[in-house]
N, C-alpha and C positions, 0 to 999 in steps of 0.2 A: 283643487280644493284641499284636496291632504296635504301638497306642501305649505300652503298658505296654514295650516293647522299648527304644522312642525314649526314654522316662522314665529309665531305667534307663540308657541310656548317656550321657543329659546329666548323670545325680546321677556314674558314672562319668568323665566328662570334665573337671567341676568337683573331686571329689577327687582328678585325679592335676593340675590346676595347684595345688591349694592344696596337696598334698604336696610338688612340685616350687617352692613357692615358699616355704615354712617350714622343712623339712627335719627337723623337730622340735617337741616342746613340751619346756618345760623351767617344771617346780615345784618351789617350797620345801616342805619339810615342819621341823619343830619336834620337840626329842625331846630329854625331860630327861636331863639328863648326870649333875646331883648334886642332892640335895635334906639340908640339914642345919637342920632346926629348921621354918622358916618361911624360912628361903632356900633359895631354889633358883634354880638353872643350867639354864639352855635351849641346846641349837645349832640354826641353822639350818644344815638339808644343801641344795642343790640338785641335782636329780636330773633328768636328760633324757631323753627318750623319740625315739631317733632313726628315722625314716622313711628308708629306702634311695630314693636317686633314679630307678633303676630301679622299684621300685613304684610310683612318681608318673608313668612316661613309659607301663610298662605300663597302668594303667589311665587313661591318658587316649586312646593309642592303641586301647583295645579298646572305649572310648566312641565312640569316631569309627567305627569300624567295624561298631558296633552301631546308629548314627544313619545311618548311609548302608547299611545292609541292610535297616534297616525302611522307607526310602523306597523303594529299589530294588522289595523286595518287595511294595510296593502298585500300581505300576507294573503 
C-alpha cells in the first residue's frame, strides 16, 4: 500500500511539471469546406487544449506531499 502511495505521487509530481511546462496541446484537424465535382476545399482549424497553471502546481504539490507521507509513514 505505501509503495503503491509513493507511485502514485511520483506519476503526480511528473504530471504537474509537464503541465506547468506546456500549458497545452494544440492540434490541427481538417474539415471539408466545399466539394464541386471532383474538387474539393479543405481548412485546416487549429484547436488548443489549455491546462490551467494552478492544476500543474496543485498536483505536483500533492505529489510531494504524498512521497514524503509514505516515507514518514514507514518510519
Amino acid at each position: 500500500m505505501k509503495a503503491g502511495i509513493r507511485i502514485l505521487g511520483l506519476i503526480l509530481i511528473v504530471i504537474g511539471i509537464v503541465t506547468l511546462a506546456y500549458q497545452g496541446v494544440t492540434y490541427t484537424t481538417r474539415e471539408k469546406v466545399m466539394q464541386i465535382g471532383d474538387v474539393q476545399v479543405t481548412a485546416e482549424n487549429q484547436k488548443t487544449i489549455y491546462f490551467p497553471p494552478i492544476l500543474g502546481g496543485l498536483c505536483f504539490i500533492a505529489g510531494i506531499v504524498l512521497v514524503v507521507f509514505s516515507r514518514n509513514s514507514r518510519e
